[in-house]
C-alpha positions as a Markdown table, in Angstrom:
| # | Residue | x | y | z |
|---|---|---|---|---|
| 1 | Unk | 20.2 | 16.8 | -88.8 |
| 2 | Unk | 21.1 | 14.4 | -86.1 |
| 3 | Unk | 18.8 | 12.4 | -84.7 |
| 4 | Unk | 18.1 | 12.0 | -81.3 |
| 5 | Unk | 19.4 | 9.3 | -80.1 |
| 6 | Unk | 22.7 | 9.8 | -81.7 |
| 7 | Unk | 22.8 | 12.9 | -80.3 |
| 8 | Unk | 22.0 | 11.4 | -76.9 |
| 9 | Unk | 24.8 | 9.1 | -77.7 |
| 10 | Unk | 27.6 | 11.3 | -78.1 |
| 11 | Unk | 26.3 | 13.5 | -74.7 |
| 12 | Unk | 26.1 | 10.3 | -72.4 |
| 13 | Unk | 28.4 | 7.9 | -73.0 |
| 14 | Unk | 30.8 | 9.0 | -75.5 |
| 15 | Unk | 31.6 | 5.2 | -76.5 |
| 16 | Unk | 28.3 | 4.7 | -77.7 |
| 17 | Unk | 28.8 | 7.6 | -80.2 |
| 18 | Unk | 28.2 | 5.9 | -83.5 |
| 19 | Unk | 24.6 | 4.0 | -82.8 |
| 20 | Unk | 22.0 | 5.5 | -84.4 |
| 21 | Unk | 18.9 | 3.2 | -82.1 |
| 22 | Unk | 16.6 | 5.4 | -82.1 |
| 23 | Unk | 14.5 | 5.0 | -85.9 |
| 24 | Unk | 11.1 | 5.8 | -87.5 |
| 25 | Unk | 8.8 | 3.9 | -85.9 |
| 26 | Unk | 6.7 | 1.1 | -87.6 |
| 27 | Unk | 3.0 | 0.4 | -86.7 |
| 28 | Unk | 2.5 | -3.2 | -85.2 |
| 29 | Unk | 0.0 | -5.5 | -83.6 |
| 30 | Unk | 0.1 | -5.6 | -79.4 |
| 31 | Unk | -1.9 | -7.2 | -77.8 |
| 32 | Unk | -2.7 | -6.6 | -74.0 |
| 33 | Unk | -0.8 | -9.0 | -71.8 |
| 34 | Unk | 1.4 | -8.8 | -69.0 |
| 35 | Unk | 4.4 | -7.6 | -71.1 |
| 36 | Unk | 5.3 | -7.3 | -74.6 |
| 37 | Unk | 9.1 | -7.1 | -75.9 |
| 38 | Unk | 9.3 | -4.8 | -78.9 |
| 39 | Unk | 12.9 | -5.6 | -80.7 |
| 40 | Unk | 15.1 | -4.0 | -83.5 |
| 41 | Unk | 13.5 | -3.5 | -86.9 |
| 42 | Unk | 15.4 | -6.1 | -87.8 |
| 43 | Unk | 13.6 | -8.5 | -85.3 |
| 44 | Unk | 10.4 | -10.2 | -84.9 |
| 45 | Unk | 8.3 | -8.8 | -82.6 |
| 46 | Unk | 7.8 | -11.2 | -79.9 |
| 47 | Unk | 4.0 | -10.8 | -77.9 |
| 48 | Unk | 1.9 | -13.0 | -75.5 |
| 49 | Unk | -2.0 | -13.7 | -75.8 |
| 50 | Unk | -3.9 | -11.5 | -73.9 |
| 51 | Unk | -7.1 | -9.6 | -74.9 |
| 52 | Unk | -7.8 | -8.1 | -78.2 |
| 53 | Unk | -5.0 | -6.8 | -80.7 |
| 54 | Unk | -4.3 | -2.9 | -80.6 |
| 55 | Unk | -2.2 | -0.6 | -83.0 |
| 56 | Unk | 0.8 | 0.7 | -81.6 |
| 57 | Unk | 4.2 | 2.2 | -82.4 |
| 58 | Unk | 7.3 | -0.6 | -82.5 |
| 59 | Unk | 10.3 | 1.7 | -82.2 |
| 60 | Unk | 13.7 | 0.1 | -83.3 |
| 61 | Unk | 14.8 | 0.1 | -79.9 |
| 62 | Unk | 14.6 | -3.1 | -77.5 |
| 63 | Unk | 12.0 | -2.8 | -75.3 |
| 64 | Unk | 9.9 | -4.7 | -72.4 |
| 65 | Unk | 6.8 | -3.1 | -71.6 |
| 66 | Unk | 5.2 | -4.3 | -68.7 |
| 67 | Unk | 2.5 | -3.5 | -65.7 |
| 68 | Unk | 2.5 | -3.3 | -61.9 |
| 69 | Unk | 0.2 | -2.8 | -59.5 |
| 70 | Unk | 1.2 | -3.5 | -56.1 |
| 71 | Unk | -1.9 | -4.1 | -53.3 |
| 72 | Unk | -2.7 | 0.1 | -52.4 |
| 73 | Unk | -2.1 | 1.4 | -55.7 |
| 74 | Unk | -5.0 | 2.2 | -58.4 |
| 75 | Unk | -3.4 | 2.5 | -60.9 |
| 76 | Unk | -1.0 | 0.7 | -62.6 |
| 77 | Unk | 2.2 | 1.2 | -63.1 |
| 78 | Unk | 4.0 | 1.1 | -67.0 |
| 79 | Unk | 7.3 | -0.3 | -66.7 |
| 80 | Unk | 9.2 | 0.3 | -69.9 |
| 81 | Unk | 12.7 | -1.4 | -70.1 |
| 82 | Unk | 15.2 | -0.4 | -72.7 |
| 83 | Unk | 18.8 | -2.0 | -72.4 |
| 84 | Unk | 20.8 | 1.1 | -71.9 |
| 85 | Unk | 20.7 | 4.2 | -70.3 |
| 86 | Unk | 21.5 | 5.9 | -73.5 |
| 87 | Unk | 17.7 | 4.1 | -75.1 |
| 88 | Unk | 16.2 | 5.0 | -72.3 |
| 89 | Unk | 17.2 | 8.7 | -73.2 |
| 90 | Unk | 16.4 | 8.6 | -76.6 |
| 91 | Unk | 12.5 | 6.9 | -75.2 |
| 92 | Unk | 12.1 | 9.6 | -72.7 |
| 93 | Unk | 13.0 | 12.0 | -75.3 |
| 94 | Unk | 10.4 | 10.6 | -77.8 |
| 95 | Unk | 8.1 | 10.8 | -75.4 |
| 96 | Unk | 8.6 | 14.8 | -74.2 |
| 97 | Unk | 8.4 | 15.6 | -78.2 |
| 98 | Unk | 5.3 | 13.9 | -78.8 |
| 99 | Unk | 3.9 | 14.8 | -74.9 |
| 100 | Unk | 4.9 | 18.7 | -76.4 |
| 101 | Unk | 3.5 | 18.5 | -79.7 |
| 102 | Unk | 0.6 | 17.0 | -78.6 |
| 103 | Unk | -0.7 | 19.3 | -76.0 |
| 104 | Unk | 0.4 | 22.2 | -78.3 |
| 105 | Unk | -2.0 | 21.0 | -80.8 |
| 106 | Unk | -4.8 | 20.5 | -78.2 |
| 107 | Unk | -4.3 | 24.1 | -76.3 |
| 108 | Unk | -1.6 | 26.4 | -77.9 |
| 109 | Unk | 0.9 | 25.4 | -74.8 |
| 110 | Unk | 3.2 | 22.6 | -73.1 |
| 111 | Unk | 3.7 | 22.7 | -69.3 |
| 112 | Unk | 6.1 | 20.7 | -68.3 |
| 113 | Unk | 7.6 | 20.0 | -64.8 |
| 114 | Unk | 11.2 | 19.1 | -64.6 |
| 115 | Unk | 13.3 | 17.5 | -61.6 |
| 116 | Unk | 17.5 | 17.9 | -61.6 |
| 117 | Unk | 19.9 | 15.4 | -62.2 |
| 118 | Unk | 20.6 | 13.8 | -65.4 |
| 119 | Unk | 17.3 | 14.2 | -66.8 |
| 120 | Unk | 17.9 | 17.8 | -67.9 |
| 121 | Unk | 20.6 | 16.2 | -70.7 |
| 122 | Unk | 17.6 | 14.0 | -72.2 |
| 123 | Unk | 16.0 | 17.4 | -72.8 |
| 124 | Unk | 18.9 | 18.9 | -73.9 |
| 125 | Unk | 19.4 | 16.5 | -76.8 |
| 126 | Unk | 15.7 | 17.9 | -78.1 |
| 127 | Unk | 16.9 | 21.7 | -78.6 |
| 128 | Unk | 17.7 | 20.4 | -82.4 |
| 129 | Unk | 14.2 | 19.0 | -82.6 |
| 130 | Unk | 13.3 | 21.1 | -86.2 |
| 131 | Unk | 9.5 | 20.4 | -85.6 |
| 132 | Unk | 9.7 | 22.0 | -81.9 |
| 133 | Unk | 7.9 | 24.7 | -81.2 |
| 134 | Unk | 10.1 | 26.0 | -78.6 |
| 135 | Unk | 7.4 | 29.7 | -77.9 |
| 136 | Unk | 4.6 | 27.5 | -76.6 |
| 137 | Unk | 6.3 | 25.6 | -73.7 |
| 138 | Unk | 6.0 | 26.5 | -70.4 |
| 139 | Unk | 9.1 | 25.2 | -68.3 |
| 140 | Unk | 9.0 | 25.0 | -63.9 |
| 141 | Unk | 9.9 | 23.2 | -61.3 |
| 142 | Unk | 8.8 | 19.7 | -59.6 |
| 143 | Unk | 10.7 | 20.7 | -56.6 |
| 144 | Unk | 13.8 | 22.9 | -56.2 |
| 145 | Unk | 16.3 | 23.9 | -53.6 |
| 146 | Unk | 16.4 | 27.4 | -51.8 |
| 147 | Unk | 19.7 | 28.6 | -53.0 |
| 148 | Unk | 21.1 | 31.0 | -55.6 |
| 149 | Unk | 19.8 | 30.5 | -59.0 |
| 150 | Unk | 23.6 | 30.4 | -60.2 |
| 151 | Unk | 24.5 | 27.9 | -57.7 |
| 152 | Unk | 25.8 | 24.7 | -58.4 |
| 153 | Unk | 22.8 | 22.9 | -55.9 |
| 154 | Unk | 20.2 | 24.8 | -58.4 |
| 155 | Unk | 18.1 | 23.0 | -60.2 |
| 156 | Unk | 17.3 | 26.1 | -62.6 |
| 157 | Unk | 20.7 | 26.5 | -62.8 |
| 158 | Unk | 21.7 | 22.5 | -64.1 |
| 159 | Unk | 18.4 | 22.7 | -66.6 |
| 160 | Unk | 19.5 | 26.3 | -68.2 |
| 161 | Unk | 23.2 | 25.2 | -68.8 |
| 162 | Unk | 21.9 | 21.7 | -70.3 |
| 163 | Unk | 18.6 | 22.9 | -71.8 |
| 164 | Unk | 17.4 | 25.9 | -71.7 |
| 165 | Unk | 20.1 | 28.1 | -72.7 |
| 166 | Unk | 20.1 | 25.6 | -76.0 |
| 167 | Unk | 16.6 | 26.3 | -76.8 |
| 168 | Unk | 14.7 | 29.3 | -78.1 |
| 169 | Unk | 12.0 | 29.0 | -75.3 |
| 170 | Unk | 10.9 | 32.8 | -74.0 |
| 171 | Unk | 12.6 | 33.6 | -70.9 |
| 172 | Unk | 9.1 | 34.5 | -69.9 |
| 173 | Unk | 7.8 | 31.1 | -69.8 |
| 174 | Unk | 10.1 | 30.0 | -67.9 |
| 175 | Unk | 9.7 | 29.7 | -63.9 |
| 176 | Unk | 12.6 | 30.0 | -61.4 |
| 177 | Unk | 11.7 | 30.1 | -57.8 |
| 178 | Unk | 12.8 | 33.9 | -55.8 |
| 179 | Unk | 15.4 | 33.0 | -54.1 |
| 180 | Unk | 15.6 | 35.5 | -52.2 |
| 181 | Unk | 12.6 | 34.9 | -50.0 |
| 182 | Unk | 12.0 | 33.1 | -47.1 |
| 183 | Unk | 11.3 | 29.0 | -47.9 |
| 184 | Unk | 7.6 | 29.6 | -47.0 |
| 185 | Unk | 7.1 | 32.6 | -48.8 |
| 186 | Unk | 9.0 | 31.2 | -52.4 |
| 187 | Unk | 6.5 | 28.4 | -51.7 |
| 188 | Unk | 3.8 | 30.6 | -51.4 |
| 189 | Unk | 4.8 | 32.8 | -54.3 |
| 190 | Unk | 5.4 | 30.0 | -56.8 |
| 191 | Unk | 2.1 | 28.1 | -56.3 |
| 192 | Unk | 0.6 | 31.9 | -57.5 |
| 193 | Unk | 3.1 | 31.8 | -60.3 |
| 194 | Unk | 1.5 | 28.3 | -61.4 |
| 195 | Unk | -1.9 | 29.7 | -60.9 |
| 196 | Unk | -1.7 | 32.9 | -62.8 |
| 197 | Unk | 0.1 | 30.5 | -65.7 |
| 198 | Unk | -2.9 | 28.0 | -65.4 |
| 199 | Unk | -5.6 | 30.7 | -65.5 |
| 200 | Unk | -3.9 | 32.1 | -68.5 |
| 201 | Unk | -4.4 | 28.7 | -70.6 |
| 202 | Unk | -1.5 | 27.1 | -70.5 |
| 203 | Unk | -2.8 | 24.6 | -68.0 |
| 204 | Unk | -6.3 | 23.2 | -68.0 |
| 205 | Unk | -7.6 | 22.4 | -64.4 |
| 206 | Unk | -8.6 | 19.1 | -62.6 |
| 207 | Unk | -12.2 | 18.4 | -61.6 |
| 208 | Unk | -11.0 | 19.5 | -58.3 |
| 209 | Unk | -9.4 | 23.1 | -59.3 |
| 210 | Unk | -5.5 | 21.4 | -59.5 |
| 211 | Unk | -3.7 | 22.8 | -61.9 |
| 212 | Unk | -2.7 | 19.8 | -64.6 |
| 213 | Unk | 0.5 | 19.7 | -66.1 |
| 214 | Unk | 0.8 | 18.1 | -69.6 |
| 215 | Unk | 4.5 | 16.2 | -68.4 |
| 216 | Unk | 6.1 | 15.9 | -65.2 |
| 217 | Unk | 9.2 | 14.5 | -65.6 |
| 218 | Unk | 10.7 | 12.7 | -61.9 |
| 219 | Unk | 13.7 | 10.8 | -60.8 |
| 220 | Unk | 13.3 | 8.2 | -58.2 |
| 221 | Unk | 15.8 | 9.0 | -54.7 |
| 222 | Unk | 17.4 | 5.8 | -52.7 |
| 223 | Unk | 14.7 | 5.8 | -50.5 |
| 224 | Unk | 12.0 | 5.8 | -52.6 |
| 225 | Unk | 11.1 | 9.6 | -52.5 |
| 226 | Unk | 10.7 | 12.1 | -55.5 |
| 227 | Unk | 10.4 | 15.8 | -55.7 |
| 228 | Unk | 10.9 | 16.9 | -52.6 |
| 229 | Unk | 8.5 | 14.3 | -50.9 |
| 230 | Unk | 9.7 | 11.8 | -48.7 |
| 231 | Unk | 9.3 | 8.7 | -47.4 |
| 232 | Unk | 6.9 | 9.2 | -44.0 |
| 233 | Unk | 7.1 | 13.2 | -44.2 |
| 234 | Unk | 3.9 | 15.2 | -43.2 |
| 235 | Unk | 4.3 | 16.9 | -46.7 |
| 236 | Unk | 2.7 | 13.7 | -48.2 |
| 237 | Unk | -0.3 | 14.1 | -46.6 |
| 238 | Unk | -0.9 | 17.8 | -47.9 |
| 239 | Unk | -3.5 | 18.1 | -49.6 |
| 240 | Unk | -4.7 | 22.3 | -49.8 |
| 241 | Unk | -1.4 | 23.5 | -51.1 |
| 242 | Unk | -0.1 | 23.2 | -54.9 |
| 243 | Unk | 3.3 | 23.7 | -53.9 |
| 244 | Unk | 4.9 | 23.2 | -50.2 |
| 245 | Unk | 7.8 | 24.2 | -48.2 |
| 246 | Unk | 10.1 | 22.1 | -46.4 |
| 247 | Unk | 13.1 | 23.0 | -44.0 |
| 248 | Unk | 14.0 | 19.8 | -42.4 |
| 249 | Unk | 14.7 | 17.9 | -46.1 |
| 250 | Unk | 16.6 | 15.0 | -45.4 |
| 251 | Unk | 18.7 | 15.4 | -48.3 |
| 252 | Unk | 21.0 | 18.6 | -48.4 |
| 253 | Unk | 20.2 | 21.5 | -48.4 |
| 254 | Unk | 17.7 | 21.2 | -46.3 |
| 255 | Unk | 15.4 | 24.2 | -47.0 |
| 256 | Unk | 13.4 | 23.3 | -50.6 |
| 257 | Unk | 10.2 | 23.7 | -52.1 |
| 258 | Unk | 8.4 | 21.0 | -53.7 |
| 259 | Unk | 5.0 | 20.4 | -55.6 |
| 260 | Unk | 2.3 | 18.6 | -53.7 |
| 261 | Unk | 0.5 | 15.0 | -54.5 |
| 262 | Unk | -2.5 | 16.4 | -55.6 |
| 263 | Unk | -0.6 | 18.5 | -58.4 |
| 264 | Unk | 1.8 | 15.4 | -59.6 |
| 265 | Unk | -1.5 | 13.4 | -59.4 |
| 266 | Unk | -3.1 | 15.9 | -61.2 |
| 267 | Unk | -1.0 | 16.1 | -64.4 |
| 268 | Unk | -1.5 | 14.5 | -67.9 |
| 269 | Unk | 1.7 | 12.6 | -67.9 |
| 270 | Unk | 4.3 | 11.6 | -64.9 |
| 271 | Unk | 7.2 | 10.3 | -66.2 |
| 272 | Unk | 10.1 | 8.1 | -63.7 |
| 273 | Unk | 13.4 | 7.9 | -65.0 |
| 274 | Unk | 15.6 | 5.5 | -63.5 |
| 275 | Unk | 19.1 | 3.9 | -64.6 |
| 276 | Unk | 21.8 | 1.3 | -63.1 |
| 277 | Unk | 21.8 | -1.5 | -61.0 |
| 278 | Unk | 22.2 | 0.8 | -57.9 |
| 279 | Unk | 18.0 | 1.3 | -58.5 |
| 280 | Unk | 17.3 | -2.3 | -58.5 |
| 281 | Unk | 16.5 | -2.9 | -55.1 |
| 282 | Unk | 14.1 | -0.4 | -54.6 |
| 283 | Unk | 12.4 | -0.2 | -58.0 |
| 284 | Unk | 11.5 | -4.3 | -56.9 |
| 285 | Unk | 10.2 | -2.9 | -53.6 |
| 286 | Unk | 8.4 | 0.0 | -55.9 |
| 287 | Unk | 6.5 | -2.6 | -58.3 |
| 288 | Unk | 6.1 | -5.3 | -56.4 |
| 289 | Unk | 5.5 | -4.7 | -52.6 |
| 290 | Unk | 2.8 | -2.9 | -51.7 |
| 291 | Unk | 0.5 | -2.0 | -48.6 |
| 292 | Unk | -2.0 | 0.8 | -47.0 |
| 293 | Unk | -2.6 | 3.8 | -49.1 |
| 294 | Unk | -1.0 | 5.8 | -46.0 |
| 295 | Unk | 2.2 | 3.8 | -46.1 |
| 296 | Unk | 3.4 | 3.4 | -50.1 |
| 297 | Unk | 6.8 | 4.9 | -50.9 |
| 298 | Unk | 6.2 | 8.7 | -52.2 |
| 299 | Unk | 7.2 | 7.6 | -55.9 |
| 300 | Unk | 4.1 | 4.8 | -55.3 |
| 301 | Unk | 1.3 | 7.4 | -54.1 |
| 302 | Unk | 2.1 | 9.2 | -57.6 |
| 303 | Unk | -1.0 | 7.8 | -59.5 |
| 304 | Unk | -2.5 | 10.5 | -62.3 |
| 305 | Unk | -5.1 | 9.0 | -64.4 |
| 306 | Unk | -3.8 | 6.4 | -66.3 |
| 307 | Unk | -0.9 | 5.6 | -64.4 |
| 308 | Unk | 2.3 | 7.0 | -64.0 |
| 309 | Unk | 5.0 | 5.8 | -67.1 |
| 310 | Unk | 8.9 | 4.0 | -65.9 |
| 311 | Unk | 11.3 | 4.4 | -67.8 |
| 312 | Unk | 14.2 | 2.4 | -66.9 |
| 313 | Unk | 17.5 | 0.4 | -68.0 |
| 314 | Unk | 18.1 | -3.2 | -67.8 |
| 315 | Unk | 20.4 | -2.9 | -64.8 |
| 316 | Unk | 17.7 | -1.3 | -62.8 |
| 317 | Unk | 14.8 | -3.7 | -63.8 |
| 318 | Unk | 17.6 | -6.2 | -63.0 |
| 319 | Unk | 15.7 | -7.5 | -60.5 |
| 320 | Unk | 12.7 | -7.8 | -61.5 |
């Protein structure tokens, strides 16, 4: 069986088809600092004082690991670096396996959220997981556009061709938008989809009724927005709905639905996936520049206990 990473290897960048970075891991001694560089198995890990030594996995890959927490945030951010976009993959995919495996153990199901792009390939490269247990996840939507489910703007579409269709998961656990309604009423109709999943045990709730995802996987947009939120939008200030509708998106197509703060705030896990120098800028402006609660970037406001996990390459923390 191929491991992940290779697989990962020969799907993204076909020149990188014969590294094999992504090993058992071994348990080490971190300590709590401002970052800590976890290298090959081959290399000594390399760590800064900080408060009292805790047990944690060293992968093989290169890593930094570091926090951020501009002024306005609560919680901080985890940055984790890895040098190519192809390691990030192969972290990101560790890290859906073991979200999945765990939150099957705790509650019979995995919920997970996903967002289009390139991120539906990481997943992808998991449908050869053996140990997967592909009848207990629960697969929708962080946001996704109001057109055909077979068109090429579809999110549904680009995570069934990559990911789904690869995977043994029940068609009925999995959670298209209708289409065919209005935006306000496919809004409407998937918040009672996610609902009627919750009540049903796949999700446990928030101390506030919100539905909590076990993994919500995002991107990060030019502008700092994700799902469908963005920057200085009303939609970021709603706070009764689980899932919105928006007509006036300023990225095409305009009409889309999105989940709500309060839901991505609400989940287990919140994943940020980020990759080339192109994200530099703004992922500097994201960790390091801060302000009033009322005027952080969308991608800053998302703040679920325990903060919300980077993973990016080396070009993007370029700046940094």
């Amino acid at each position: 069986m191929p491991s992940l990473a290779r697989t990962l290897s020969a799907s993204l960048s076909p020149g990188l088809a014969g590294a094999d970075p992504l090993r058992h891991p071994r348990p080490c001694q971190v300590r709590g600092a401002s970052w800590t560089r976890l290298h090959s198995a081959s290399s000594t890990s390399r760590r800064r004082s900080g408060t009292a030594g805790r047990v944690a996995p060293c992968m093989s890959l290169a890593m930094d690991s570091r926090k951020f927490q501009p002024e306005g945030v609560d919680e901080p951010f985890k940055l984790v670096v890895s040098a190519t976009p192809v390691e990030v993959a192969a972290a990101v995919g560790q890290l859906v396996s073991e979200a999945a495996q765990n939150a099957i153990a705790d509650k019979g199901a995995f919920a997970i959220a996903l967002s289009g792009g390139s991120l539906v390939k990481i997943l992808g490269a998991l449908a050869n997981d053996p140990l997967m247990d592909w009848s207990k996840w629960h697969v929708f939507w962080a946001d996704e556009r109001l057109v055909p489910l077979t068109d090429s703007d579809s999110n549904y579409k680009g995570a069934d061709d990559e990911f789904i269709s690869k995977t043994s998961i029940p068609k009925s656990h999995v959670y298209p938008i209708n289409a065919d309604l209005s935006v306000a009423d496919a809004a409407a109709a998937y918040e009672d989809v996610i609902r009627k999943v919750a009540s049903a045990g796949a999700m446990r709730e928030s101390a506030n009724g919100v539905p909590s995802f076990d993994l919500i996987l995002l991107g990060m947009g030019p502008d700092g927005h994700c799902a469908s939120l963005f920057p200085e939008h009303e939609l970021l200030a709603e706070d009764t709905k689980l899932v919105a509708a928006i007509s006036d998106s300023p990225k095409p197509p305009p009409e889309r639905i999105t989940l709500t703060m309060p839901v991505l705030n609400a989940a287990k896990k919140v994943a940020f996936v980020a990759s080339g120098g192109g994200k530099a800028p703004m992922l500097k402006r994201v960790m390091t520049q801060g302000g009033p609660a009322d005027r952080l970037l969308p991608v800053q406001r998302v703040q679920p206990s325990g903060g919300a996990v980077w993973h990016v390459d080396e070009a993007a923390a370029s700046d940094l």
